[in-house]
Every structure is written in structure tokens, then in C-alpha cells.
C-alpha positions in Angstrom: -52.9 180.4 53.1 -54.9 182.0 50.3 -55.4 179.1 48.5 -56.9 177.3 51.7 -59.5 179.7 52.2 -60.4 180.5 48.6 -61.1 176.4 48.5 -62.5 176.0 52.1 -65.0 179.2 50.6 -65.5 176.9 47.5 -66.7 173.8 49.8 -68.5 176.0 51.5 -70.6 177.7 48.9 -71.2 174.0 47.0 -72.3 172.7 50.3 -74.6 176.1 50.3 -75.5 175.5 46.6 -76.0 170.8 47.3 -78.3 172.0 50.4 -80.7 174.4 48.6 -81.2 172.1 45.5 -82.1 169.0 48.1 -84.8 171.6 49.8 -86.1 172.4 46.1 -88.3 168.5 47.2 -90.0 170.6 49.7 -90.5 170.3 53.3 -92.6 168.9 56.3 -93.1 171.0 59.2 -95.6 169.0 61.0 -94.6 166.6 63.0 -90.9 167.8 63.9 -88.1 165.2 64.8 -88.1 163.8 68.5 -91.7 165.1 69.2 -93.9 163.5 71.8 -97.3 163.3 72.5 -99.4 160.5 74.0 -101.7 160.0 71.0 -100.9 157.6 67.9 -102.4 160.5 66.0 -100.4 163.3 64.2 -100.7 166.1 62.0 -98.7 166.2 59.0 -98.3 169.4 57.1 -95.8 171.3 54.9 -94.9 172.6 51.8 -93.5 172.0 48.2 -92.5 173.9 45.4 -95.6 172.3 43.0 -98.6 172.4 43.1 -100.3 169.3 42.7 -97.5 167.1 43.9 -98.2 164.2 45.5 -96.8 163.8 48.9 -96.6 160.4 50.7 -96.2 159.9 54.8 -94.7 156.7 55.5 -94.3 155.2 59.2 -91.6 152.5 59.8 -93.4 148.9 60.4 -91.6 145.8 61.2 -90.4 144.5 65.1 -86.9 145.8 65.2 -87.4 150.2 64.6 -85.0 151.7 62.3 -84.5 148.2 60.2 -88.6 147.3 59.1 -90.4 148.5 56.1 -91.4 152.1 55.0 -95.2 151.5 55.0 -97.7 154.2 53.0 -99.9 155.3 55.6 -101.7 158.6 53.9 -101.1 160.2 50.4 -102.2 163.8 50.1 -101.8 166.2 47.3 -101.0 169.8 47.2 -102.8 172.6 46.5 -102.6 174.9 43.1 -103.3 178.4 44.7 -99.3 179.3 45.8 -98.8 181.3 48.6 -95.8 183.5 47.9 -92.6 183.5 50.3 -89.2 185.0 50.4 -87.7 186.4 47.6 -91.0 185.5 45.4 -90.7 182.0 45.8 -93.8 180.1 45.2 -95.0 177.5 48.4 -97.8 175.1 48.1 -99.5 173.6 51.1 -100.4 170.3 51.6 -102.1 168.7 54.6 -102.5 164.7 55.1 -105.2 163.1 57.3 -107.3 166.9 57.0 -108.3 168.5 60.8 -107.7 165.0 62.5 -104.4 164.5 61.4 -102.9 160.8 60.6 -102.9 157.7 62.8 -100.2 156.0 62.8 -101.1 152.2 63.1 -100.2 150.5 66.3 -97.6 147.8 64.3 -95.3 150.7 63.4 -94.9 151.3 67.3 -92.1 149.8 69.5 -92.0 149.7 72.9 -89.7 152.3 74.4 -89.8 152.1 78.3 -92.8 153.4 79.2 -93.9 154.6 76.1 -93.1 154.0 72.5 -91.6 155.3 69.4 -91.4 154.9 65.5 -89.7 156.4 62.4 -92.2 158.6 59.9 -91.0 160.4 56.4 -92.7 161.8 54.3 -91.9 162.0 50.3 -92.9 163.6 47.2 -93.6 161.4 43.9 -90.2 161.4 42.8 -89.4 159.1 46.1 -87.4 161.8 47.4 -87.4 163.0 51.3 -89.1 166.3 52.6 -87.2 167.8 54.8 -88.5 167.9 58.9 -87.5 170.3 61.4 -85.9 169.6 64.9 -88.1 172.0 66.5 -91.9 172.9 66.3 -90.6 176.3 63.7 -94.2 177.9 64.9 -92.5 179.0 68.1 -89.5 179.9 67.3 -91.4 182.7 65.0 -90.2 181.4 61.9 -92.1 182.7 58.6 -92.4 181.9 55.3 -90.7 185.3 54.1 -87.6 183.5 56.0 -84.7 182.6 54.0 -85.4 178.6 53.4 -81.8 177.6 53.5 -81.0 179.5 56.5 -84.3 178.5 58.2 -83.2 174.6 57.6 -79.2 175.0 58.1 -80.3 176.6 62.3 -83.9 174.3 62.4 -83.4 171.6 59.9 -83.2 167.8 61.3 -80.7 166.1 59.1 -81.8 162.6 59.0 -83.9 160.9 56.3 -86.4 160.7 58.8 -88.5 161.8 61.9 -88.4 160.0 65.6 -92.2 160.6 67.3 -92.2 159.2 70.2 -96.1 158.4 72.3 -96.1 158.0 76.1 
């Protein structure tokens, strides 16, 4: 019995330890997984852990969704003033598409009923994916002196990628 739990506490802190080094990329808060809006335009906003990284959103082209292309469709850097969060950790913002936001072009769209839907990512210049939220984390009164890792294991979305959906 005490060896099971000392290795299920083991998996448990790895998995802890495997989650907080993948969130070291950075994150995207704006747009959140599943949201829907009627416009083609979206904000895109989040933050990394450098400054001047260079931060890619990417919308899903091709006729079948889920199996087309990852298509570039803004590039945005962020900014070298950090704004400090929890435990002294140092964010930086970055914004794609400025007050407007970004329009996703009408080829990445799929009919969906009566609406239609697409994949979107965004990733920093190492390729890798920013994590996205399943929930818009404004109204749920999340901060940035929030623990990160808890904040992302309640909020976070865990797929490679965000579902918008315009009706």
C-alpha cells in the first residue's frame, strides 16, 4: 500500500512538474476554446515569459476542418516592459491584429449548420503551442497573481488548439 501511493504521488508530482515546464511557452487568453460570436473577427491576446518573442496565430485552411493546413494569419511580438505576477514571475503581453483584433479569412471557415467553425493556435518562435483557456478567465476573476499551473489545470483547454465557432 505504501509503495502505491508513494509512486501514484511520484506520477503525480512529474505530471505537476511536465505541466508547468509546457506552460513555460506561454499562453493565449484571448479567444478561449468553443467561443462564438457572429463576426470573422477576433481578438487575440496573451502572455509569454519573453519579452520580444514572437508569437504566431495560425487558423486551419483547407475543406475538410481538423485535417487542412495551419495557415499564418498575424505575427505579433511581445513587449519588453514585464508586468510582474505570482510569486515574481515576469509576464509579457502581446496583442495580434491591435484594437480591431484579427480576421480570420473566410477559406479557414466550414460550414457548421447554420453557422460555421474553424481551428486557431497560436505559437511562439520555437513552433511550440500557447496554451488557451476553456473559458473567458476575465469572468471567472482570475488574475495574474494566480498560481499559473493551478489557473490552467481548473481553466486550461487541453488540445493543441482552439474551436471558434461564427453564427
Amino acid at each position: 500500500m505504501y509503495l502505491f501511493s508513494m509512486t501514484r504521488m511520484q506520477s503525480c508530482q512529474l505530471l505537476a512538474l511536465a505541466v508547468a515546464v509546457a506552460l513555460s511557452s506561454g499562453c493565449c487568453i484571448s479567444p478561449y476554446n468553443n467561443h462564438c460570436t457572429s463576426s470573422s473577427t477576433r481578438p487575440f491576446y496573451g502572455f509569454t515569459l519573453k519579452p520580444g518573442e514572437t508569437i504566431r496565430v495560425q487558423a486551419q485552411g483547407g475543406r475538410n476542418r481538423g485535417e487542412g493546413e495551419w495557415n499564418t494569419i498575424a505575427v505579433t511580438r511581445t513587449g519588453s516592459m514585464p508586468i510582474p505576477g505570482f510569486n515574481g514571475i515576469n509576464y509579457y503581453f502581446w496583442a495580434a491584429g491591435g484594437f480591431g483584433g484579427v480576421e480570420i479569412p473566410e477559406d479557414c471557415w466550414h460550414d457548421l449548420g447554420d453557422g460555421s467553425v474553424t481551428n486557431v493556435r497560436c505559437i511562439d518562435s520555437t513552433g511550440r503551442v500557447l496554451y488557451s483557456m476553456e473559458n473567458d478567465i476575465g469572468s471567472l476573476g482570475v488574475t495574474l497573481e494566480d498560481n499559473p499551473l493551478d489557473v490552467w489545470l481548473e481553466h486550461g483547454n487541453r488540445d493543441n488548439y482552439m474551436t471558434l465557432f461564427r453564427h
